[in-house]
C-alpha positions as CSV (number, residue, x, y, z in Angstrom):
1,X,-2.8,-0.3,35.0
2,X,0.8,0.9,34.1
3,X,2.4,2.8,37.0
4,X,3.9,5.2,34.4
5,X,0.4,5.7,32.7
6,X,0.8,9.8,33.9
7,X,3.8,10.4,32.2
8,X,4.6,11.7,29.1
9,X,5.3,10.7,26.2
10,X,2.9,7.9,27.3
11,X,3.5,5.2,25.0
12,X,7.7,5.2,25.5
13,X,6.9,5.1,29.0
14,X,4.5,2.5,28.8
15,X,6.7,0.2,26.5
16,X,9.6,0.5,29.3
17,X,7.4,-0.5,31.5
18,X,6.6,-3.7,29.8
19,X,10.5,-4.5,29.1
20,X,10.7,-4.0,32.6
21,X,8.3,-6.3,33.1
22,X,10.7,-9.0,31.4
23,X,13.7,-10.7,32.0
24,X,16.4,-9.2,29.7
25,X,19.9,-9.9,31.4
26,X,22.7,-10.7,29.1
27,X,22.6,-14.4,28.0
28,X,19.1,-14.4,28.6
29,X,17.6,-12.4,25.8
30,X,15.2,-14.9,24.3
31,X,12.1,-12.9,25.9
32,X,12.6,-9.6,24.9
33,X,13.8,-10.6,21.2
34,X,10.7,-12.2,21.2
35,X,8.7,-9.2,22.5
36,X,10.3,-6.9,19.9
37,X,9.8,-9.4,16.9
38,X,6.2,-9.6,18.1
39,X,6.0,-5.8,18.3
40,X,6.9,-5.9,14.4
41,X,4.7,-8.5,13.5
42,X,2.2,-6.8,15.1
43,X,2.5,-3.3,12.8
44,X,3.1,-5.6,10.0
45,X,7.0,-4.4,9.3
46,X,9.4,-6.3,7.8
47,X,11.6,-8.1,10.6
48,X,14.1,-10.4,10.8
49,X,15.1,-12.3,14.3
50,X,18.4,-14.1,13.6
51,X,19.9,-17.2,16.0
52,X,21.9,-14.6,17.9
53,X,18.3,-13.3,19.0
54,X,19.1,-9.5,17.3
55,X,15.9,-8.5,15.8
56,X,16.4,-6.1,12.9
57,X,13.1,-4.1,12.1
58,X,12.8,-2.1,8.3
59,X,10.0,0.5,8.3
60,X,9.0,2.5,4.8
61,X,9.4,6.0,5.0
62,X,7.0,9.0,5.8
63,X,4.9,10.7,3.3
64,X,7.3,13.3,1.6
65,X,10.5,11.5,2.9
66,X,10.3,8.6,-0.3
67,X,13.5,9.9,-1.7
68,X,15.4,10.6,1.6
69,X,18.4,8.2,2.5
70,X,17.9,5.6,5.1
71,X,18.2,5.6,9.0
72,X,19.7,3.2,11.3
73,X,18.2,3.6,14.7
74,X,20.5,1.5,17.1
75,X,20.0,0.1,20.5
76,X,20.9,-3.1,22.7
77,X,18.2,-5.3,24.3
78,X,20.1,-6.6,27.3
79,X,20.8,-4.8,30.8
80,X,24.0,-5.7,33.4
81,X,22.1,-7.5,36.3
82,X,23.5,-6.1,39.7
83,X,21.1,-6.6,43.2
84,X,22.1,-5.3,46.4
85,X,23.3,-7.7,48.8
86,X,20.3,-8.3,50.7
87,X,18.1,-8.6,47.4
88,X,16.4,-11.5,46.5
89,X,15.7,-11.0,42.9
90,X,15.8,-13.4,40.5
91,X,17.0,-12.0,37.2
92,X,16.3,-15.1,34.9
93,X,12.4,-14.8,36.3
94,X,11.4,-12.0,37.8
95,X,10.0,-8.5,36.5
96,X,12.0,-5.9,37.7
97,X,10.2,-3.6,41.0
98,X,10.1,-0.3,39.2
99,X,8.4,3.1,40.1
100,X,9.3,6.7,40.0
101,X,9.4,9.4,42.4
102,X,9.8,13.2,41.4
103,X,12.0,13.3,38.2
104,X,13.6,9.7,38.3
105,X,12.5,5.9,37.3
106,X,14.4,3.2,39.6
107,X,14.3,-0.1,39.9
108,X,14.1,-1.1,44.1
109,X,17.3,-3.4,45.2
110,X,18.2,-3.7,41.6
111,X,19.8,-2.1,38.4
112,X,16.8,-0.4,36.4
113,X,18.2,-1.6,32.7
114,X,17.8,1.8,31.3
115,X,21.1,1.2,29.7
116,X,19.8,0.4,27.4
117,X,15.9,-0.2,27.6
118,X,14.9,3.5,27.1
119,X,16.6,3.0,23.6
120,X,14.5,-0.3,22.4
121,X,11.5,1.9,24.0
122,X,12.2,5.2,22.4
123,X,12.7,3.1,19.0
124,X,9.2,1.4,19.2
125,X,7.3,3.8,20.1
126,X,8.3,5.3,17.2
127,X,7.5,3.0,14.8
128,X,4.0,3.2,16.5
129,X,4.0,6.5,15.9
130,X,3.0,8.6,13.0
131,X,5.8,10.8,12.7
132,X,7.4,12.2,9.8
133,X,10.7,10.3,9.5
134,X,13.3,8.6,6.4
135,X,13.4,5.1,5.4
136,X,14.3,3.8,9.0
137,X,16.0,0.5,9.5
138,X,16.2,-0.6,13.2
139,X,18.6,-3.1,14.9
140,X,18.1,-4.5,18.3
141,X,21.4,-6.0,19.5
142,X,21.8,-8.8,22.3
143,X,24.5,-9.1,24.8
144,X,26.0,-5.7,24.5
145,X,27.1,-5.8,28.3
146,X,29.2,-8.6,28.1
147,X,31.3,-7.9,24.9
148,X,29.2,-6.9,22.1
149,X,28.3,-10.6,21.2
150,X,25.0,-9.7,19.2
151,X,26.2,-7.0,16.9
152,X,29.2,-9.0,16.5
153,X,27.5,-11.7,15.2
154,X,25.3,-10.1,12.5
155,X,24.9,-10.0,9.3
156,X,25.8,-6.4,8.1
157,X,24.5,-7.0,4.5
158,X,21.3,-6.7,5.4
159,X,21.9,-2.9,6.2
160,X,21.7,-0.3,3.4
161,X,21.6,2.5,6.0
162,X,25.0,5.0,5.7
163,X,23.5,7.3,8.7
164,X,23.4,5.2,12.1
165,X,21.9,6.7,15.4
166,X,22.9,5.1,18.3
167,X,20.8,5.7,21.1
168,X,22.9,4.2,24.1
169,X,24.5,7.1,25.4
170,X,23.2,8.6,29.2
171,X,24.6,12.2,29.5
172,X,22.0,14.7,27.8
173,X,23.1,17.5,26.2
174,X,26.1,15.5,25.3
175,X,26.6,13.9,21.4
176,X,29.1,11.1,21.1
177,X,31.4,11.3,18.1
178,X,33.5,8.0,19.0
179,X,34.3,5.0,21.6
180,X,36.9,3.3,23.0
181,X,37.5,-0.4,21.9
182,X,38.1,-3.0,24.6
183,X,37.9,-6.7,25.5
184,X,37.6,-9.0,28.3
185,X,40.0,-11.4,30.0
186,X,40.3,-14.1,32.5
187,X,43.3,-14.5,35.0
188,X,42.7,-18.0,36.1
189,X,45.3,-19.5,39.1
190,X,45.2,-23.8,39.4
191,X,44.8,-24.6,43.6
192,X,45.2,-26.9,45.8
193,X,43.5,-27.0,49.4
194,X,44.3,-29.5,52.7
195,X,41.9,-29.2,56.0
196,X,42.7,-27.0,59.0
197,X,40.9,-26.1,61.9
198,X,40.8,-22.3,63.7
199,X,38.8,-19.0,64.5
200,X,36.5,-18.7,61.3
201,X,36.3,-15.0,60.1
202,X,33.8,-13.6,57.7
203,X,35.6,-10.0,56.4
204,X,33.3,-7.7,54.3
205,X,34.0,-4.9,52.2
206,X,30.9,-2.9,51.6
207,X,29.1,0.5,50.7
208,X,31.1,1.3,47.8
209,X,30.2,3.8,45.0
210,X,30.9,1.0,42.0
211,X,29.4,2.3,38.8
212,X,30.3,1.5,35.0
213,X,33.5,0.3,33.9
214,X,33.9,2.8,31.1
215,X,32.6,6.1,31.1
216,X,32.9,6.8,35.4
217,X,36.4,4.5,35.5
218,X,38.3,8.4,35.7
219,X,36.2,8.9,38.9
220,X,38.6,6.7,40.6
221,X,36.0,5.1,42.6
222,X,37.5,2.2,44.8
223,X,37.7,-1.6,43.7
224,X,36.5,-3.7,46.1
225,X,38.2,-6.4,44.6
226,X,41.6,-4.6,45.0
227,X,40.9,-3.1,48.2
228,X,40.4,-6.4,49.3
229,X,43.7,-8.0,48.1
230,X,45.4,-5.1,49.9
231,X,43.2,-5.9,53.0
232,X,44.8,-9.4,52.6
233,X,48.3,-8.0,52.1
234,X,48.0,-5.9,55.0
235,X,47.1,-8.7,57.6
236,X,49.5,-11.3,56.2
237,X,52.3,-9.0,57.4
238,X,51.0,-9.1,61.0
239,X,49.2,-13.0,61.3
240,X,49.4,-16.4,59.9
241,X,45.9,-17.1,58.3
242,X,43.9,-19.5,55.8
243,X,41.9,-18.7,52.8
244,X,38.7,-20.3,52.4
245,X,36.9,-18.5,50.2
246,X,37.1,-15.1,48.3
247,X,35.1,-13.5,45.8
248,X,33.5,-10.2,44.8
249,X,32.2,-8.4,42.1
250,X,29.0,-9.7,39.6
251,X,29.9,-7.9,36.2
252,X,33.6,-7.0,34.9
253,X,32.6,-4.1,33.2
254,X,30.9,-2.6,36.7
255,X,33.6,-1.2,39.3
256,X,32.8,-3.6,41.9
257,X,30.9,-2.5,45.0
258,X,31.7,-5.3,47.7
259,X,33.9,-8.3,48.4
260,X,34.2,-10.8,51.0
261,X,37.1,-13.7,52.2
262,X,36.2,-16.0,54.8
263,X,39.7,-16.9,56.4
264,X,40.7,-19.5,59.6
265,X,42.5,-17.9,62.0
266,X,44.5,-19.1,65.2
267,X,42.8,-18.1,68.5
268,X,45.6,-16.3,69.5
269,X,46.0,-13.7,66.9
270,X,42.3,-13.4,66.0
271,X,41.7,-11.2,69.3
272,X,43.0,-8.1,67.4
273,X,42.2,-9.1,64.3
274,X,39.2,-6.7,64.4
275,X,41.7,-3.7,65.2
276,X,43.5,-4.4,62.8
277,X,41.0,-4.3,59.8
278,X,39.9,-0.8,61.4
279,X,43.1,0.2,61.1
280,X,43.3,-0.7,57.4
281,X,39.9,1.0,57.0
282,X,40.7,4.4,58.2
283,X,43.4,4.1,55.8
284,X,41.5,3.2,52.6
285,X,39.0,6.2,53.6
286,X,41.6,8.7,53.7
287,X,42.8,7.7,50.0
288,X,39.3,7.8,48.7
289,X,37.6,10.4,51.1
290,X,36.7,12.6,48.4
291,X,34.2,10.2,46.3
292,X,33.7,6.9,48.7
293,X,31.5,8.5,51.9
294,X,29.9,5.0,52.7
295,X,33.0,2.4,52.6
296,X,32.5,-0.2,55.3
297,X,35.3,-2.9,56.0
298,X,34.1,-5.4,58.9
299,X,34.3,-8.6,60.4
300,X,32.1,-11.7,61.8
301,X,33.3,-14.6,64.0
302,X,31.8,-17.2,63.2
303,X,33.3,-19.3,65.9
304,X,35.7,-22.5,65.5
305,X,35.6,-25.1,62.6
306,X,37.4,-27.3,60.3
307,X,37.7,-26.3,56.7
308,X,39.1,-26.7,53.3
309,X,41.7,-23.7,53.0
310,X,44.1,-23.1,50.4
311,X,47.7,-24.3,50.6
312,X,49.7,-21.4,52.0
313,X,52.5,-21.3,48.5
314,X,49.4,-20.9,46.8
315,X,47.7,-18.5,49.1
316,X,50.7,-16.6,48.3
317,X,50.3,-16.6,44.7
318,X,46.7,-15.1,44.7
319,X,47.5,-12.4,47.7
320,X,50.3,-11.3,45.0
321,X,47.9,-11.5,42.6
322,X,45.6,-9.0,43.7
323,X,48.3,-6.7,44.7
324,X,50.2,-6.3,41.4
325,X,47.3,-6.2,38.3
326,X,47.2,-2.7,37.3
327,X,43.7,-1.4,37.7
328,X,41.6,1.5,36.8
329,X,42.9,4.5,34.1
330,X,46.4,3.3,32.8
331,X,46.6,6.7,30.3
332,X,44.9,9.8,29.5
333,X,44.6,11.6,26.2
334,X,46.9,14.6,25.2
335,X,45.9,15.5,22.2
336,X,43.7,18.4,22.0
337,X,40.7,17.4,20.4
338,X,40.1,14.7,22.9
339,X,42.4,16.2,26.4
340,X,40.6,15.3,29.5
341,X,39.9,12.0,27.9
342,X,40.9,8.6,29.2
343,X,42.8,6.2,26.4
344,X,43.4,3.4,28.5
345,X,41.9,1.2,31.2
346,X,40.9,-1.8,32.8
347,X,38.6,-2.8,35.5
348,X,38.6,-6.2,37.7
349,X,34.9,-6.6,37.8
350,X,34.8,-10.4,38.8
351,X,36.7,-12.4,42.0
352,X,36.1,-15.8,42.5
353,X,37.9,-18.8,44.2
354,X,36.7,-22.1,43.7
355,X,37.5,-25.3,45.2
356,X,40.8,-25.6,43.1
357,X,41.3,-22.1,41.0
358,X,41.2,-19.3,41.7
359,X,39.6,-16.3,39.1
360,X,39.8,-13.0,37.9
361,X,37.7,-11.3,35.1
362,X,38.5,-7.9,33.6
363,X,37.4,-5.2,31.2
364,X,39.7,-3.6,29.1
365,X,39.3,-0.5,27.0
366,X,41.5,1.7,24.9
367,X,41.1,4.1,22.2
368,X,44.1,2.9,20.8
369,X,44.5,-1.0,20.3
370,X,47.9,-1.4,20.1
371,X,48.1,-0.2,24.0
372,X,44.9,-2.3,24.7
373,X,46.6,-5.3,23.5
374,X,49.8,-4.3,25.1
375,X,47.4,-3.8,28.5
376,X,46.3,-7.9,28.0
377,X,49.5,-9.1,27.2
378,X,51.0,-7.3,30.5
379,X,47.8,-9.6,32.3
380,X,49.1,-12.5,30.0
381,X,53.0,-12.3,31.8
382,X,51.8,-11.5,35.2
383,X,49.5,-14.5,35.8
384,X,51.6,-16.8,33.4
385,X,54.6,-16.0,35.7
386,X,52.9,-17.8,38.8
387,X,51.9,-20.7,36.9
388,X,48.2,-19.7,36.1
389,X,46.6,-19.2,32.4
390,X,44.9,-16.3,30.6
391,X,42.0,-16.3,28.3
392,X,41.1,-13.4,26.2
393,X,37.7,-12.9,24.4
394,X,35.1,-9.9,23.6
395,X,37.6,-8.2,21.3
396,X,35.7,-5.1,20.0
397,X,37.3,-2.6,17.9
398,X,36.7,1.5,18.3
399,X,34.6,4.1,16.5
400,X,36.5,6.5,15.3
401,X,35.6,10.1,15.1
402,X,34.5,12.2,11.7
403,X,35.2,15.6,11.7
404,X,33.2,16.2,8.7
405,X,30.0,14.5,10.2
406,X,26.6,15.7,8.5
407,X,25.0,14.3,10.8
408,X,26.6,15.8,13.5
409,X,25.9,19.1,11.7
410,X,22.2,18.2,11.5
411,X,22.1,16.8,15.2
412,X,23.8,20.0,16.9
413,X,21.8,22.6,14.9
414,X,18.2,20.7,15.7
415,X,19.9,20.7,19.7
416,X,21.0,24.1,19.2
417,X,17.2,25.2,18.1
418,X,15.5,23.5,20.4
419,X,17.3,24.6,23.6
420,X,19.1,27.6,22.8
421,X,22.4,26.2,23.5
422,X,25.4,24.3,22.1
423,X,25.6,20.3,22.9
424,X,29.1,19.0,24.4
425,X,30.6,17.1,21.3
426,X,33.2,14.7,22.4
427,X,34.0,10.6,22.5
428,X,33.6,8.7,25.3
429,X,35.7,6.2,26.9
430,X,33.2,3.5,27.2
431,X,32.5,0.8,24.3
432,X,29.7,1.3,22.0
433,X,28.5,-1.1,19.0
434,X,29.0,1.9,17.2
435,X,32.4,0.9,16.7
436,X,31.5,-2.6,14.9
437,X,29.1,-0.6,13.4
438,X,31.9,1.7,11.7
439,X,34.3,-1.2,11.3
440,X,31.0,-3.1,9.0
441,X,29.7,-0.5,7.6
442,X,32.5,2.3,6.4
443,X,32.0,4.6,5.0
444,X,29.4,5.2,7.6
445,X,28.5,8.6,9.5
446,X,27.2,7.9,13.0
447,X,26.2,9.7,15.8
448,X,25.1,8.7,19.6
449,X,22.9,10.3,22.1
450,X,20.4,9.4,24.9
451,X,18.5,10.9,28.1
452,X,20.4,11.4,32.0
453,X,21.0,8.2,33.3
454,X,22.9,7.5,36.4
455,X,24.3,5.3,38.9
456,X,24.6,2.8,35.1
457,X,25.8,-0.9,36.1
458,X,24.6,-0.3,39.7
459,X,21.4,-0.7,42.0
460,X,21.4,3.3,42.2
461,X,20.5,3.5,38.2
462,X,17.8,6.4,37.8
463,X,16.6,7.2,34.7
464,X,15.6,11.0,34.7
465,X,11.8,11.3,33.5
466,X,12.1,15.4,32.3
467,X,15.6,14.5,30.1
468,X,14.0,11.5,28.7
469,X,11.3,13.2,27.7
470,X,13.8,16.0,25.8
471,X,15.8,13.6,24.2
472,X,12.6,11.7,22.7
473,X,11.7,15.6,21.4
474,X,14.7,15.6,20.2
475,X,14.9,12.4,17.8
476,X,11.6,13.3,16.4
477,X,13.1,16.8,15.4
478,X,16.3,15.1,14.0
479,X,14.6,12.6,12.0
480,X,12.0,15.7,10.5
481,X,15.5,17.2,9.2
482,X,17.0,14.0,7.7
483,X,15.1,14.3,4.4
């Protein structure tokens, strides 16, 4: 029996449930295509599935909506795949442990993949349902999280659509009008390691906030990455130590939430070692006491050993590393239509040494592309100028915004008659497909909405119940008006 089988509207909730129920982290979207090819097969719709696993659905139109123009209903299949710590899911095989209490679906230990499984459930439901709606053409993307791949990859000619919703959006009462572009990029440093022997020190950086890359990156929540490479700075100033390993991070486009380094250490200094990392803590809470309540920077003994540690010229080059990429919002909007705005970021989502490089991943994002491409070449100079590479990949471009939107018209007065209020119009600083979608199909007049989701890219993602029952409300009113 479906744990979600009291709440309303039953058959969305029901159809999370089951995508809940399998695996659907980037790169591993077989399943789900599968399930939502299946779905079409089984209401006898035309569907294609192409080798990129994006599953694009056409459904005829309602009775009295033969002559209206077509509808793109838009979503992504995949979900960012971040556990706590002490979680032992398996992502590749196991269904997610969801429930709900009072207002809010979570997942337990784990990211709840609302972003963006509410969408592929909203959009089934409704071709379930017998609701009046246009000629509706549905595309269900694959590896959204990790730079657009899927929409990327498909064929565009297949869509005779002009009006695209996007449902992969998580404020309510808020309608998107455009994205940033972005891209990701790999700092990558070339090591070499000789054996040493001291006091072996696990130090962890914990309890951070973390959240998504794009749309909470002007929250200024800590980097665990960055604090760490700080943390690093810090002690090499007072001790001699060894790197033996370093990492942090599980997604680039989610602010990371911990790191850890496991160091060698002489006997001698390692006595105050523990002082001193308190000392460094009480100075990373002051900077962030306003939005990090639960940052925890500690460290384990884990008695004497022999290792592999890095050579200390090379050390060096990683400790500098960390300490001079730019991270976070690099520029804000000024212009009045979008003020308030970020332009420009980037986010070190990924750490990782390994046994002879060391790694970093980011996400960038701009609004603009000549500063985003400005951004990567900055990355490009840095890490060239200590002897390492840089890989760039992921390039997606932005969705511009249309002032003379129908939709938008349409969209705001059906939220405006509904709730007796005006939506927030504005873009948003994280990437959406929408803008491939504009760049493939111009002239194209798109608009993105969705229910409250929070904590996005983290183990704290709620999806509220009450909002995502408005928002489904809502799409069935828009789609009445699109005749």
């Amino acid at each position: 029996m479906s744990k979600f089988s009291s709440l309303e509207p039953k058959r969305v909730f029901e159809i999370f449930e089951e995508i809940c129920a399998i695996p659907h982290g980037s790169g591993n979207t077989d399943a789900i295509s599968a399930y939502i090819a299946g779905f079409a097969e089984r209401l006898s719709l035309s569907c294609i599935r192409d080798e990129d696993n994006n599953v694009f659905i056409k459904a005829p139109a309602s009775r009295g909506f033969e002559a209206s123009a077509p509808v793109l209903l838009q979503g992504h299949m995949d979900m960012v795949c971040e556990k706590n710590s002490q979680s032992r899911h398996d992502f590749k095989k196991d269904p997610l442990d969801i429930d709900f209490m009072d207002d809010d679906i979570f997942a337990r230990g784990t990211t709840l993949g609302a972003d963006d499984g509410i969408a592929v459930a909203y959009i089934l439901a409704l071709l379930e349902s017998d609701h009046p709606h246009p000629p509706l053409e549905c595309l269900f993307t694959t590896d959204e999280e990790v730079g657009m791949e899927g929409v990327k990859a498909f064929d565009f000619s297949k869509v005779s659509a002009r009006r695209v919703i996007n449902l992969d959006s998580e404020d309510e009462g808020v309608i998107y009008v455009s994205c940033a572009g972005g891209m990701r990029s790999k700092l990558t440093v070339p090591l070499k390691r000789y054996e040493n022997s001291g006091v072996h020190i696990n130090i962890i950086i914990s309890g951070l906030n973390g959240g998504h890359s794009g749309d909470m990156i002007d929250r200024y929540n800590a980097n665990a990455i960055i604090v760490m490479g700080r943390l690093l700075h810090f002690l090499s100033k007072q001790h001699k130590f060894h790197i033996i390993s370093l990492q942090g991070g599980l997604m680039d486009n989610a602010i990371p939430r911990e790191a850890n380094c496991h160091i060698l250490i002489s006997r001698s200094n390692s006595g105050d070692l523990e002082k001193l990392i308190a000392e460094f803590e009480k100075t990373i809470k002051n900077e962030f006491s306003a939005n990090e309540k639960n940052l925890m920077i500690y460290c384990e003994n884990m008695g004497e050993s022999t290792e592999q540690v890095l050579k200390p010229r090379l050390q060096e080059r990683v400790i500098f590393l960390l300490n001079t990429v730019p991270d976070g919002v690099q520029n804000m909007c000024v212009d009045e239509k979008q003020k308030g705005l970020v332009k420009t970021s980037l986010n070190f989502g990924i750490m990782r040494l390994k046994e002879e490089k060391f790694e970093l991943e980011a996400a960038l994002r701009s609004s603009v592309s000549s500063e985003k491409y400005a951004l990567s070449d900055k990355l490009r100079y840095l890490v060239e100028s200590i002897g390492g590479s840089y890989g760039e990949y992921g390039d997606y471009p932005a969705w511009e915004f249309n002032e003379t939107s129908p939709l938008l018209n349409t969209l705001t007065s059906v939220y405006e008659k509904l709730y007796k209020k005006e939506p927030v119009v504005k873009g948003i600083h994280a990437g959406l497909e929408c803008g491939v979608i504009y760049h493939n199909l111009k002239p194209v007049d798109i608009v993105s909405f969705g229910p409250e989701i929070t904590g996005a890219h983290t183990p704290k993602e709620k999806l509220s119940i009450s909002s995502a029952q408005r928002t489904w409300e809502l799409l069935l009113s828009l789609l009445e008006e699109l005749k």
